[in-house]
N, C-alpha and C positions, 0 to 999 in steps of 0.2 A: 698824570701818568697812572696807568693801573699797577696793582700792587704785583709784584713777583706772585705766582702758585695763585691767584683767584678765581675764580671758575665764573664765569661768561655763561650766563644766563641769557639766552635770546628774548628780542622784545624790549619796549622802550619802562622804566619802571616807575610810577608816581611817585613823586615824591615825600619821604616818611615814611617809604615802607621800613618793616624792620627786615633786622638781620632772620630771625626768628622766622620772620614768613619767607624770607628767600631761602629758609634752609626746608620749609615745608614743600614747598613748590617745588624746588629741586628733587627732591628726596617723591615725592607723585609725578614729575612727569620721568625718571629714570626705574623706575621701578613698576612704571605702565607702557609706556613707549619710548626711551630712551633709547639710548646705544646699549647701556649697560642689561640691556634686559637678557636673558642669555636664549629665549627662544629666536630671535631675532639676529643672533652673532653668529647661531650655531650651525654649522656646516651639515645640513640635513645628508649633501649626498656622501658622506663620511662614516653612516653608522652604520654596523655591521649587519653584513646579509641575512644574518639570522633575524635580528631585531626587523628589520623591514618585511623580512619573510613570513613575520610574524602578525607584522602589519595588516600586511597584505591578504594575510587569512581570513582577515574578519570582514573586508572588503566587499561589495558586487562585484561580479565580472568587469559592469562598465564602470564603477572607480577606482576598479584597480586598471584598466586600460587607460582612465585618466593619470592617474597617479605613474604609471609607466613613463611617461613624457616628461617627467619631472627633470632626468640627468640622465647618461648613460647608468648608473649602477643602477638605478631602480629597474632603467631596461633590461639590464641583467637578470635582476633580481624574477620582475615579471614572467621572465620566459625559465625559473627551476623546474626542474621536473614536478616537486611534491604539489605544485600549487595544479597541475594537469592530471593529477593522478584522479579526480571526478569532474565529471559536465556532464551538463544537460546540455541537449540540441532543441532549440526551437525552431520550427516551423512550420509556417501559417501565410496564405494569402490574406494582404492588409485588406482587403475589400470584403473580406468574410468572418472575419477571425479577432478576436480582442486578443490573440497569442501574441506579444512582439519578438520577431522572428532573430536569431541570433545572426548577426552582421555577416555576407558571404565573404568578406576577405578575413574575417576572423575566422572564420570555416576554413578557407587554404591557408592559412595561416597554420593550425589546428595538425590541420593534415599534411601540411609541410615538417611543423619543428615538432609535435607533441604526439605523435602518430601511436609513437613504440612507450609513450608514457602514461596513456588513457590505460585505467584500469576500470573505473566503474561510469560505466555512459548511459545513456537513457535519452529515446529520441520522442519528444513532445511535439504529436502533429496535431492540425487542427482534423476538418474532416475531407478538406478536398484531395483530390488524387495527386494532383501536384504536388502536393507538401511530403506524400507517403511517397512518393517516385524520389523526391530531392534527399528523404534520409536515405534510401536505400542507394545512390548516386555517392555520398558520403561513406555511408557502410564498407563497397566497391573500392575504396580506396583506403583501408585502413588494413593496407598489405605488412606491416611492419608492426602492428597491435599486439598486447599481450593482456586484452579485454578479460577482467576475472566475471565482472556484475555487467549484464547487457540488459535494457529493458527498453519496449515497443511502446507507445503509450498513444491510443487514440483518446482524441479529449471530447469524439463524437465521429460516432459510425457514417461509413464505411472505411473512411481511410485508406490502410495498408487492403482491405480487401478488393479496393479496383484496379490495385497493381497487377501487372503479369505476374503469375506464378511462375514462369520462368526467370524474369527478374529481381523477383523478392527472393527466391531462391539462389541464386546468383550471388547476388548482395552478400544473403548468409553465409553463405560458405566460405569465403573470402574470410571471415570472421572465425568460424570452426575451425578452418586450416591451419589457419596463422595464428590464434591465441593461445591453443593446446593448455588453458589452464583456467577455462571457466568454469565457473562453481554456481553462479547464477544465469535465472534465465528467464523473464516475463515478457512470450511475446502470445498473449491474448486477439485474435479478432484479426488472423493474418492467413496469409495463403500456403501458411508450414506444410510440408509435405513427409510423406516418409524417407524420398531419399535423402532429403535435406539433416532429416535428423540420422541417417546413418554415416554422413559426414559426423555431426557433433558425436556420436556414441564414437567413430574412427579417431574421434585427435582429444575428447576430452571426460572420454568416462572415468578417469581414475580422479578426477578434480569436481565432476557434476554433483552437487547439493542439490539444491531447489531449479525447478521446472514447471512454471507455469504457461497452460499452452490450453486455454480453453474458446471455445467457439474457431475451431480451427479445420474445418470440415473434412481439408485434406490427407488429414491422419488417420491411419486406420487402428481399428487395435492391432495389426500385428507391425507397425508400425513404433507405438507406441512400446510394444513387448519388447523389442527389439533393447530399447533404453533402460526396462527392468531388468534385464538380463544382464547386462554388458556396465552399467552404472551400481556400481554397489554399494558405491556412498551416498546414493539420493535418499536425502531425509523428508522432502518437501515437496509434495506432487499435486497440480490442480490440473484437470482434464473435464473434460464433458463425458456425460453417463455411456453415449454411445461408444462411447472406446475401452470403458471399460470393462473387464471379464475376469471370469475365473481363472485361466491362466495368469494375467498381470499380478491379482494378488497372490496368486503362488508365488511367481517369481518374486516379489518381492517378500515374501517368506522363506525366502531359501538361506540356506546356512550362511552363502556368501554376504548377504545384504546385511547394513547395517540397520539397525531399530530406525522403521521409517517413525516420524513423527509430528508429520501433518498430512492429511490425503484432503483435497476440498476435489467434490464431483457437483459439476454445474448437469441438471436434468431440466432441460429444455424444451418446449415443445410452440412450434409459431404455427401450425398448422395443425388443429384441432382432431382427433380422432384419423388421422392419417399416417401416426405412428406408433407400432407396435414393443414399446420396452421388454427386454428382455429380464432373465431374470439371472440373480448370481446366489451362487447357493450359498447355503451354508457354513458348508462344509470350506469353502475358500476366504470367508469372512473368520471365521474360527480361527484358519490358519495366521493370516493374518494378524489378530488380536493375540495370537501366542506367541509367535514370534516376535512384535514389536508392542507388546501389553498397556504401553505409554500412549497411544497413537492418538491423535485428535481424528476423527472422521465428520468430516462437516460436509450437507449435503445441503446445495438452493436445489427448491423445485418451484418452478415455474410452467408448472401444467394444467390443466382444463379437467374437473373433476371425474369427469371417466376416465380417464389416462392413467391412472393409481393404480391400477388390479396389481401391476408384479410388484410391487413394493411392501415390503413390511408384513408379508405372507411369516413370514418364520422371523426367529430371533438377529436382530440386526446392531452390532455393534458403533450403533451413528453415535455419535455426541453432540452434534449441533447442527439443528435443522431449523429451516429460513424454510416458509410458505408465503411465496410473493402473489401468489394467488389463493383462490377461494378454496380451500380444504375440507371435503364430508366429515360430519360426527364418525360416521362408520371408519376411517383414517384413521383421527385421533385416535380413536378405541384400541387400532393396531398397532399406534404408537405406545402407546401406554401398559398392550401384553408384549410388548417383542424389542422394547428399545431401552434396556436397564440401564444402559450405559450412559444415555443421554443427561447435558451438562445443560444446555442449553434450549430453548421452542419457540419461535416467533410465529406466529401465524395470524397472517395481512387481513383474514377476510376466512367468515364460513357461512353465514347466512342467518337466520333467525330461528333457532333452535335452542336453546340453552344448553350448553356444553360443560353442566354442574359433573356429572359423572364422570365423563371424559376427563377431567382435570382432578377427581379427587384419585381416579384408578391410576394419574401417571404420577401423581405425591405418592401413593404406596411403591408403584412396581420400581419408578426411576429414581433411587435413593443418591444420586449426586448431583441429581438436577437444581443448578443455585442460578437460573436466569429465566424470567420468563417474559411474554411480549405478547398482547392482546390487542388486535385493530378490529375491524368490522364485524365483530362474534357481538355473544350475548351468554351472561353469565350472573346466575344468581346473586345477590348480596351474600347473601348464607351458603349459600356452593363456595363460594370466594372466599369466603373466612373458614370453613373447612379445610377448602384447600391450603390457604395460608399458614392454618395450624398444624396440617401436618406435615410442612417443608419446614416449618420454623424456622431460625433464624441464618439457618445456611441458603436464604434467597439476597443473593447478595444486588441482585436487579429484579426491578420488577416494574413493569410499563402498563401500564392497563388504562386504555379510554375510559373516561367516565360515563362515554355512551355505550359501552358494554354493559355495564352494570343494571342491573335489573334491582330496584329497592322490593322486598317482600314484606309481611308482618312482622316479623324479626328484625331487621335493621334497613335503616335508612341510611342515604348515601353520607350524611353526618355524623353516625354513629360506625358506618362503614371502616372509616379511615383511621378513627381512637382503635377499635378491635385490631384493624389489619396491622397498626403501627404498636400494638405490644405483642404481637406474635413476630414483628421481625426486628423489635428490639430497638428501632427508631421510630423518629419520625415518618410518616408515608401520604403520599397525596395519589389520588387518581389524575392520569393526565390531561389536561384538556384540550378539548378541540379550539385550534386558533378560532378567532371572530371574522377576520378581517376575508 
């Protein structure tokens, strides 16, 4: 007979083992997969909402929809408001797109229980018309929404733009009406119109922040004035050059506006010497910079070298200017008497002239300027350390091909990089061109 209280060890046991090894053995299989283990005892669907809720945060969508089927509480748990309160929407036809498209019963799902609990969404399409027709299908039905952050996101043109503009507009407003408390807004590369936005100025100008709405053809400036005027909390504004005028920056100099503090103006041109830029004076740039003194102005231009005349005529408060195409010495030059303000210069491309000057004249005039960005120029070794020394060490970026550089009597591209990197106080390398 077995002895009263001995604990049954499954398994047949050689004979001579010790007592000693059966207490080892016990003590490894209870303490790695026994009963006694206590993840294995423990009543997963029993801990509190919060701890799951917690869980569940750090989760993907699809493992916390796995994780949902676990019990009813997790089902619970799954469908809180806080865990709805941001999504992203994907969609993408499978045949064209690496997007993977967010499931459509989770979509009416979405829009059945979490409608009025979306605050920050963002719809990720690919480029076909379809994919931009099915957010905007979605949009339409989020009657119950109280959307703060909305964002549009082509991940490749055209998109949203082969939608009806009666439709895309449609969509929106549904959204305007009903959220009465959006603060954000990026819808880039879309068929926005003006009445579309005098809905949004009607339900949500006392809550509008940032407004990005560039390459939007629809919009006129007085369109856009409409949202300076009437939006007094807008801090953050990015538009295309053609909408913008002297009136907008007034308005947004007026007493009632709060310190705007980012303005980005996309200047665009797809059709070479076919469009005439206008010009914005002075005198509404001025106002501007005094009313909101902090302001970033960052300006891309993506124009074709004779396209420049109205720019940079008189003094210009930019801070940050991107040349994605080929920019004249003659430009630069006007960069350099009329942009004191300027923080930042990248410029993609200018041709084969040495641009020693142009770069020493904008180290004197633009005394904040701590970033700079050199591609397909041409520039002294000794113009280069010029300039280096007299930005000193408040260049806090500095990009420059090595096939910029020109070596002259003075320095070599080896002794280039010891000068440049004790004038900004580090180490510094020129960049190089990939091989491959």
């Amino acid at each position: 007979m077995k002895r009263a209280g001995q604990k049954v060890v499954a398994g047949t046991e050689a004979p001579g083992t010790s007592q000693t090894s059966k207490k080892q053995k016990t003590s490894l299989y209870n303490s790695g997969f026994g009963e006694s283990d206590p993840y294995t005892s423990m009543d997963w669907g029993s801990l509190p909402h919060h701890v799951i809720l917690r869980v569940f945060q750090f989760l993907t969508l699809v493992d916390r929809a796995r994780a949902s089927s676990v019990c009813r509480r997790w089902n619970e748990v799954f469908h809180i408001p806080d865990l709805w309160r941001r999504f992203e929407f994907e969609l993408s036809q499978p045949a064209t797109s690496y997007l993977k498209s967010t499931h459509p019963d989770l979509i009416q799902q979405i829009i059945k229980r979490h409608a009025d609990h979306l605050q920050y969404v963002s719809f990720k399409v690919d480029s076909s018309t379809e994919s931009a027709e099915a957010a905007c299908d979605i949009l339409s039905q989020l009657v119950n929404c109280s959307i703060k952050t909305l964002g549009l996101i082509s991940t490749a043109k055209p998109s949203f733009m082969n939608v009806s503009k009666a439709h895309f507009a449609s969509a929106l407003t549904v959204v305007f009406v009903n959220s009465k408390s959006l603060s954000s807004i990026k819808i880039d590369d879309t068929p926005l119109d003006d009445p579309s936005l005098k809905v949004l100025v009607a339900n949500n100008s006392d809550t509008l922040k940032l407004l990005k709405m560039s390459s939007c053809p629809h919009v006129s400036p007085a369109g856009i004035l409409c949202v300076a005027d009437q939006c007094h909390g807008l801090k953050e504004l990015a538009l295309n050059y053609y909408i913008l005028s002297d009136e907008l920056l007034l308005a947004l100099s007026s007493e009632k506006h709060v310190d705007l503090e980012h303005l980005r103006i996309d200047v665009v041109s797809e059709n070479p010497g076919q469009v005439q830029f206008h010009t914005i004076k002075k005198q509404s740039w001025d106002a501007l910079v005094k009313h909101s003194p902090k302001v970033n102005i960052v300006m891309y231009f993506f124009l074709y070298e004779d396209e420049f005349d109205a720019f940079f005529r008189e003094e210009t408060p930019v801070t940050h200017l991107y040349f994605g195409r080929a920019v004249s010495k003659a430009m630069l030059g006007r960069i350099g008497m009329n942009c004191p303000r300027l923080i930042e210069l990248v410029v993609c491309a200018n041709g084969l002239q040495p641009l020693d000057d142009e770069l020493i004249q904008i180290a004197e005039r633009c005394k904040n300027l701590t970033a700079m960005g050199l591609g397909e120029c041409e520039v002294t070794c000794r113009g280069f350390i010029e300039f280096v020394k007299m930005c000193g060490g408040r260049l806090t970026q500095l990009s420059i091909m090595e096939e910029v550089l020109i070596p002259d009597s003075d320095y070599s591209l080896d002794r280039l990089h010891l000068e440049v990197s004790k004038h900004l106080g580090r180490m510094w390398f020129p960049d190089m061109m990939p091989t491959w």
